[in-house]
Structures are given as structure tokens and as C-alpha cells.
Steps between C-alpha positions, in 0.01 A plus 500: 500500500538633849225791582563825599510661851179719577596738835210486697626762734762673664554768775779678658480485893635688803772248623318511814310220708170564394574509145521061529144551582413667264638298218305194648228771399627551180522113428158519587342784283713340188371148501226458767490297775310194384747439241690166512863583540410824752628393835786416353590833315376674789734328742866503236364842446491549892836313539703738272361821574596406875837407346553807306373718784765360768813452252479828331760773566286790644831751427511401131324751246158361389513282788186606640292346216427105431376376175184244484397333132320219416517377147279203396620266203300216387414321779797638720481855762862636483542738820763730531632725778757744496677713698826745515669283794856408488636230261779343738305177554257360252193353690513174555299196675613456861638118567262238471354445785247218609085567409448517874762796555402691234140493598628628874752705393444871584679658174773364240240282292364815264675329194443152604157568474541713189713200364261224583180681346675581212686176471862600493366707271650877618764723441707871513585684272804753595465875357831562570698702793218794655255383237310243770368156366216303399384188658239317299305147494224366312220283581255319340169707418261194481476186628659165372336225323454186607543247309174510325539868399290652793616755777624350763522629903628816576862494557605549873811544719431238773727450839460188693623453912 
């Protein structure tokens, strides 16, 4: 039997710069930052608020508000942004590119790293035309076993030369 979602949070945001900051905050208030899985949330969180804030149609109606929530099932954080922007082009990974140029590259690798802390494990969800869309991804909320049944290492995104 799969458990139920419990929404840990949510808040509605000024699509404005600041407002990334301040869901870093959020991510902070809503599950501390000694918790296992924190960087992580608090960097996806970080990587589609920035998303949200730059693709979002300023001119649409409601535009001027993104979306935060982070849901926690079992032993898995589901985060979800939203925002009113347009729905021409669904968001999407940029071309894989070597470790090494996504570790200098200046922007383009938002979902790349929302893809590999998540492992491939994102999406969107389309509202329809005006209506905006959801991008989402889940992580997990503890650490994994080893193979004697005890926490292992944090996880961490690691570039090399």
C-alpha cells in the first residue's frame, strides 16, 4: 500500500528575484537545515524558482505569482513549482553536455542538475493555454542503505576537472 502525501508547505511568491531566496528560506523553516536530503531540496528548489522566475510571461494574468510546495511521502520530498508562464515549450534538459562543461557553464544546466539529483526523476505538468504549468521532481527524504541496512553517505552532486 503506497502512503499518502503530507504537504509540508506551500507559499505563493512575487515572481520577482528575491522571491528564489526566499524559498531557499522556506526550504529551510519546513525541514531544517541539518536534515539529510536539505542541500539538495534547497538547491532543485533554487533551480526551479530561478526557472519559473525567468520563463514566466510577465503580461499574462496571474503571472506575477509563483507557486512553491513541498510534499513528503514515505521516504520521498516531492517539490513543486508553478507558475502562469506560457505553455509553447515544455521545459526540457539542455543537450548533454560533458561533467566538465556543465560544472563551467554559466547557465543552461538548471534541469541537468534538477535531473541528476532527482535521478531522471522530474517532470511538467501542462494546465492548459493561459493556465501556466507545473514543474515538479522528487527526491529522496533519507538516506540509502547499505547493504547491511544502515544509512549510508550523504548523497552529493560531484564535478571532476
Amino acid at each position: 500500500m503506497q502512503s499518502q502525501s503530507t504537504k509540508l508547505g506551500e507559499v505563493f511568491l512575487p515572481r520577482a528575484a528575491e522571491s528564489v531566496s526566499r524559498a531557499r528560506d522556506v526550504v529551510s523553516e519546513l525541514i531544517g537545515r541539518d536534515h539529510y536530503a536539505y542541500e539538495a531540496v534547497r538547491l532543485v528548489v533554487s533551480e526551479l524558482m530561478t526557472n519559473a522566475f525567468k520563463h514566466a510571461d510577465r503580461h499574462r494574468v496571474g503571472a506575477d505569482l509563483i507557486r512553491f510546495a513541498l510534499y513528503r511521502r514515505g521516504a520521498v520530498y516531492r517539490i513543486e513549482v508553478t507558475d502562469r508562464g506560457a505553455t509553447f515549450d515544455a521545459p526540457r534538459r539542455e543537450a548533454p553536455r560533458t561533467v566538465a562543461e556543465n560544472a563551467r557553464a554559466e547557465f543552461g544546466r538548471g534541469l541537468w542538475i534538477v535531473d541528476e539529483l532527482s535521478q531522471g526523476n522530474w517532470g511538467s505538468c501542462d494546465h492548459g493555454r493561459g493556465c501556466g504549468r507545473t514543474v515538479w521532481c522528487e527526491l529522496p527524504a533519507e538516506p540509502p542503505l547499505d547493504r547491511l541496512g544502515t544509512p549510508g553517505p550523504p548523497s552529493v552532486l560531484t564535478t571532476t576537472g
